[in-house]
N, C-alpha and C positions, 0 to 999 in steps of 0.2 A: 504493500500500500504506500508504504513511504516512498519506494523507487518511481512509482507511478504519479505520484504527488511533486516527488522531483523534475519528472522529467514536465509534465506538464507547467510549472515553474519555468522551469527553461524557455521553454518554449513560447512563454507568455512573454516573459522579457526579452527573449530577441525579436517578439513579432510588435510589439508596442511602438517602436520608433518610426519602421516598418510594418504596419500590423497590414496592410494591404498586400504588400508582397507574397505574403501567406496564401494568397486568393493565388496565386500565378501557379501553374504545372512546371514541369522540370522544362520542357522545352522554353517556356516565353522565360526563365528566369536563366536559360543559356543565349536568350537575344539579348537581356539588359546586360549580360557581361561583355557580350559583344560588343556592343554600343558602347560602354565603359574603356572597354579595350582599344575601340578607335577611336574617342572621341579627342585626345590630342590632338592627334596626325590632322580630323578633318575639321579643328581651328588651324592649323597652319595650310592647309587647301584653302578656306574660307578667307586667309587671310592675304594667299597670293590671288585671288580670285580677285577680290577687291579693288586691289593694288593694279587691274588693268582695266584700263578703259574700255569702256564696252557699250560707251553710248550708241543708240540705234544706230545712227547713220555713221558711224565708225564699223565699220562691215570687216575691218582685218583686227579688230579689238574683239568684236563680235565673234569670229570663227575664233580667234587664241582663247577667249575663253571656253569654248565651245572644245577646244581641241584638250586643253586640259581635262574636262570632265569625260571627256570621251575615255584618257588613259585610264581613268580610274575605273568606270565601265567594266571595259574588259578587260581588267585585270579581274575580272566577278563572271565573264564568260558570256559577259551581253557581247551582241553583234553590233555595234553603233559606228553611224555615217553621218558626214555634215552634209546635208543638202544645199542644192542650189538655188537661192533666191534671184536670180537673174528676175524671172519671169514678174516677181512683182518687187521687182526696187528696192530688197533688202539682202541680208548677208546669207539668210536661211536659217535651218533649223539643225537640232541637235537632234537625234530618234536613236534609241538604242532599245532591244528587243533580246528579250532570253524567252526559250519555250522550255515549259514545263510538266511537270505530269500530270497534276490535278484539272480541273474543270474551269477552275477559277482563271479569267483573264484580268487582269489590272493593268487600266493606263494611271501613268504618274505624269503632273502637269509642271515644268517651271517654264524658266526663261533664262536666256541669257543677256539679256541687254538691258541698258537701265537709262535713267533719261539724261543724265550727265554724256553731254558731247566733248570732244575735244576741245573747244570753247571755255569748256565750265573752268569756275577755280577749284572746284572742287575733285580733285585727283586720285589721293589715297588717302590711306587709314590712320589714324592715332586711336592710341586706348584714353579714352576716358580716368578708366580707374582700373581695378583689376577684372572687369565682370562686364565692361561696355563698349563697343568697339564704332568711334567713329566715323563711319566710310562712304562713299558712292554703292547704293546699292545693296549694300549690307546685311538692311532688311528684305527691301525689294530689288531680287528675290534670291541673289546666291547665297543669301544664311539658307531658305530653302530648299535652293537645288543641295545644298551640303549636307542635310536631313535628308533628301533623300539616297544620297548616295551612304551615307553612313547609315543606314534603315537595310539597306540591301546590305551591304558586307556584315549585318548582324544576322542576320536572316541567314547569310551565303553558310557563317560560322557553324550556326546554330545545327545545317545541314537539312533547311526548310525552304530555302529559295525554289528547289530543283520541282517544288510539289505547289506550284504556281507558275504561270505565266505573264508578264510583264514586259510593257510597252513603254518605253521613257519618252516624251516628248519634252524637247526643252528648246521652244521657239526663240528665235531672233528677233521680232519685231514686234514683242507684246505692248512696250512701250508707247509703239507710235506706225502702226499694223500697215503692213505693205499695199499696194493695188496693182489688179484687182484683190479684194479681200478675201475671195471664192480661193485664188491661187493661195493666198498668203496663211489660210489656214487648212489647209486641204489634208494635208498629213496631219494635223492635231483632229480633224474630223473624220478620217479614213480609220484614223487608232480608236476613236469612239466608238465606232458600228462596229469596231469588232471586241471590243471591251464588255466588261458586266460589269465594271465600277472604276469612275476615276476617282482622284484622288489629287488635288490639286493642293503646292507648296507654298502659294500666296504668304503674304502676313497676314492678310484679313484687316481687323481692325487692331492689331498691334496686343492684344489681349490675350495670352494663351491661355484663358479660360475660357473662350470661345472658337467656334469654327465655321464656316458659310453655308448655310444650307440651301440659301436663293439670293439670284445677284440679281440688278435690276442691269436689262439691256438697255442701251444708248445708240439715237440714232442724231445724224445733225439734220437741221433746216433751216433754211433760207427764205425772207420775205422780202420783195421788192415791192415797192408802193412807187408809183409815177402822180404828178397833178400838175396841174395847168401853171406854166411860168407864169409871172407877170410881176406890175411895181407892187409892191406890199401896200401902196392906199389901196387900191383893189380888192382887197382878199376878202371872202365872206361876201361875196356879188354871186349876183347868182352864174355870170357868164365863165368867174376866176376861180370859185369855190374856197379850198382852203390849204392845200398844198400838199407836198406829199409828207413833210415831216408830222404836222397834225396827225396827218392817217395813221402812221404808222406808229404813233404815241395812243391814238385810240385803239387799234391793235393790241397794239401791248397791254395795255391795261384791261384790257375782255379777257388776254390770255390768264391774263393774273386774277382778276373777278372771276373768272368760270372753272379756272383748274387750279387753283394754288392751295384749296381745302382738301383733295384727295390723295389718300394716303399713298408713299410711297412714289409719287409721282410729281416729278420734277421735269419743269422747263428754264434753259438759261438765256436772255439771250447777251450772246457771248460778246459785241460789235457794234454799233450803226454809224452809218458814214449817211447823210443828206445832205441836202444842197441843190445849186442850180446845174451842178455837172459833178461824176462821180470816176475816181481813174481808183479801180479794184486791184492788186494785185494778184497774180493766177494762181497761186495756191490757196487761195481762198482763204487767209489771215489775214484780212485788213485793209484800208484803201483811204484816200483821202477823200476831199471834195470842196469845191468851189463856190461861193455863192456869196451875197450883198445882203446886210440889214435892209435893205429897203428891198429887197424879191422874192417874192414868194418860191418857195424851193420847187423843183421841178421831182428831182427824183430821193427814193430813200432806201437803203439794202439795211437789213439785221439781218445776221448771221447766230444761229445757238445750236443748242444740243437740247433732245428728251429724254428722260430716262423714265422708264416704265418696270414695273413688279413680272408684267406676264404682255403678252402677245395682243392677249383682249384689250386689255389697258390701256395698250399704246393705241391702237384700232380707234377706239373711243375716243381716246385724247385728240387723233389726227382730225378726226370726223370735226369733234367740239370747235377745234382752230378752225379749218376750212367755213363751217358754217360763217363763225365771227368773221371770215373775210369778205362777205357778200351782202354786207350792212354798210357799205362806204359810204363815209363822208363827202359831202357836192363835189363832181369832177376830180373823182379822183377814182384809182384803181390800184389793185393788189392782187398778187399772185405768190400763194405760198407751196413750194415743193421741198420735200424728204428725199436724205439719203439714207438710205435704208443699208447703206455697206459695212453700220458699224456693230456694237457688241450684239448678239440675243441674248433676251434675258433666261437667267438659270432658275427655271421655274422650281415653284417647293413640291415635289412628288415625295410621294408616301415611300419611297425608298430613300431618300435623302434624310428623311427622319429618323425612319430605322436605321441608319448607317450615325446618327449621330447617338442614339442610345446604347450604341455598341462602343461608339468610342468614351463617351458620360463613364459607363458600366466599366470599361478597362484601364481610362484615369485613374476612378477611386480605387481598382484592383492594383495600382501602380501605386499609388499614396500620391497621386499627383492632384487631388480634389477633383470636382462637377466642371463641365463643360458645358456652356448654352448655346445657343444658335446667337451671333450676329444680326442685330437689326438689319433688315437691307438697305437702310437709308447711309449705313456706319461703313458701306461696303463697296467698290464703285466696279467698273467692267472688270472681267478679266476673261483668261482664255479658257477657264470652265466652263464659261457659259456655252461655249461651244460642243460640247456633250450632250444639252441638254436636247431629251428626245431620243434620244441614242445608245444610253448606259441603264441600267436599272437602278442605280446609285449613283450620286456623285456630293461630293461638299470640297471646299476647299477652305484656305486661311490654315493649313497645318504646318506650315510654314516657319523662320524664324521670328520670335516678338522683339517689335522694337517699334519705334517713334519716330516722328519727323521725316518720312520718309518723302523722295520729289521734292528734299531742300539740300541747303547744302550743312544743315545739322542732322543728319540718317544718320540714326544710332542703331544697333543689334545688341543686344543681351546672348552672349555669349555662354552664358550659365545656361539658356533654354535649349543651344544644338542638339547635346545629348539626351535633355528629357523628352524634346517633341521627336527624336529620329524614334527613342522607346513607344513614344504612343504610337504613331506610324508604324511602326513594323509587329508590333503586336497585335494593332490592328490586320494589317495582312495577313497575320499566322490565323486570327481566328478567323477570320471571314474564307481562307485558303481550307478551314476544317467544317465550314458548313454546306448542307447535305446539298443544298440548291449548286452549289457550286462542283460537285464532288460529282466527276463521271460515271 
């Protein structure tokens, strides 16, 4: 009795610090040594990652990082090639592929490029302190791509990799998305249709007590409004009416009265140049314009982005704009057009939910605490969205936590690599052991 009293003693006090650990079987607690095992090495990967530039349109910053994450790949026996973005104006993409024994397919989502151009002042890394590292990119998103490469060599160790199969896509142009959009995501959409779950590296919102279950898609649009020149005594006559900058200030403000109370649903507009003459620049950032206090402005462009929850949403929003533009103010006219070439939104499907109770459920088996889902308001495109329809599953933001990220203060918590690669690859052990997935 008293041996039995002992050992369970034991057993209390080594599980108290740890008492979740206890939840784990012998295999996930041979992934967290894994993870333990490599977690040096891939700060010092993270950290020469960093240290190169890799802004979008920097296309030989782009493939070096690209070619780095590649060595480490196959050093794990994935197959991985840099593709070629000729076709839509970027550097291309990273895809590395291992076939496995079980049922289970998994795409894994990064990137490698970040918004820091050659240009930026922003170049390489300092630590902070001992735990925070401040870099281009950091967060978004090579702390992630570095979770997920250190998630597979725990897995490889563990000798659990081989009993799954796994799709790596790690785009070139998530930043700032190549054209046509159709080319530039074609291979992150071709690995979806053949996936049953991705699994997207994001930071999300910088929180690793949360993770994305639905992102809102973003498309842009353009509104031209024209009105009758003339001297400014004139205006508000019936033959001069009222011009185009009016219109397109009453525009604006219907857009805001009619859609600014529904939830999840944002319009920006991003621009506007009016006046008596307008000279746009052709990649559609910007433009001047000419015109007299005493003339009534002839023409007016806004330029913005929507972003919508679901498909419907945006459907309805378009319709609501459209209508508002068919109420013009005297002598004047307006034409509003969508481009439809940018994010889709990552609807919430009832598989995205269950994939987030699974990872909740193997936090607290890690003593890592609860996980929530991400507001979609806290969360902006990414290239997940592109799954959506496609996978049975998907969330992303599992990513590295950090802050500030798209300035030139992008910090990563360096303390999280090794815990989010354990949530991550534990996660793939159990969902790699569930029946749906199991040939």
């Amino acid at each position: 009795m008293k041996l039995l009293f002992k050992t369970f003693l034991l057993t209390l006090i080594f599980c108290l610090p740890f008492h979740s650990f206890c939840q784990l079987d012998r295999t996930e607690k041979k992934i967290i040594k894994g993870v333990d095992k490599h977690t040096n090495e891939s700060l010092k990967l993270l950290e020469k990652a960093v240290n190169i530039n890799s802004g979008t349109m920097n296309f030989e910053g782009v493939l070096q990082v690209g070619e780095l994450f590649k060595a480490e790949l196959e050093k794990l026996g994935f197959d991985a090639r840099l593709t070629s973005g000729v076709a839509f104006g970027r550097a291309g993409h990273l895809v590395a592929t291992r076939e496995g024994k079980s049922g289970l397919k998994l795409l894994l989502i990064g990137h490698l490029d970040t918004v820091f151009e050659l240009d930026s002042p922003f170049q390489s890394s300092t630590m902070i302190n001992d735990s925070i590292m401040r870099g281009p990119g950091v967060a978004d998103m090579k702390g992630g791509d570095v979770v997920i490469i250190l998630a597979m060599q725990a897995l490889h160790e563990a000798g659990v990799l081989d009993n799954m199969s796994v799709e790596i896509v790690m785009t070139g142009d998530e930043e700032k998305s190549g054209d046509p959009i159709d080319l530039s995501k074609k291979d992150l959409v071709d690995a979806a249709k053949w996936a049953d779950v991705a699994l997207g590296f994001e930071n999300g919102d910088g929180n690793p007590e949360t993770i994305v279950v639905s992102r809102r898609g973003s498309a842009g649009w353009k509104l031209e409004v024209s009105g009758n020149p003339a001297h400014s005594s004139q205006i508000f006559t019936e033959k001069v009416g009222v011009g185009a900058i009016y219109e397109a200030s009453r525009i604006l403000n219907e857009f805001y009265l009619q859609l600014s109370v529904e939830e999840n649903l944002t319009f920006n507009p991003g621009f506007i140049v009016g006046g008596t003459s307008l000279d746009l620049k052709e990649d559609g950032t910007g433009g001047t314009a000419l015109g007299k206090t005493n003339v009534v402005a002839q023409s007016a462009l806004v330029r913005g982005d929507i972003r919508a929850i679901s498909k419907e949403q945006l459907a309805k929003a378009k319709q609501t704009m459209s209508t508002i533009l068919t109420k013009n103010y005297p002598e004047t006219k307006a034409t509003l057009s969508f481009d439809d070439g940018g994010y889709p939104p990552l609807a919430l499907e009832k598989g995205n939910s269950e994939l987030l109770e699974f990872y909740n459920k193997l936090s607290m088996d890690l003593g890592f605490g609860k996980v929530y889902a991400v507001n979609p308001r806290n969360a902006g495109a990414a290239d997940i969205s592109f799954t959506s329809g496609h996978v049975e599953m998907a969330v992303d933001g599992l990513g590295l936590s950090g802050a500030d990220d798209h300035t030139v203060n992008e910090t990563g918590n360096l303390n999280m690599v090794s815990r989010q690669a354990k949530r991550a690859a534990t996660l793939m052990y159990r969902l790699s052991n569930l029946d749906r997935f199991k040939e």
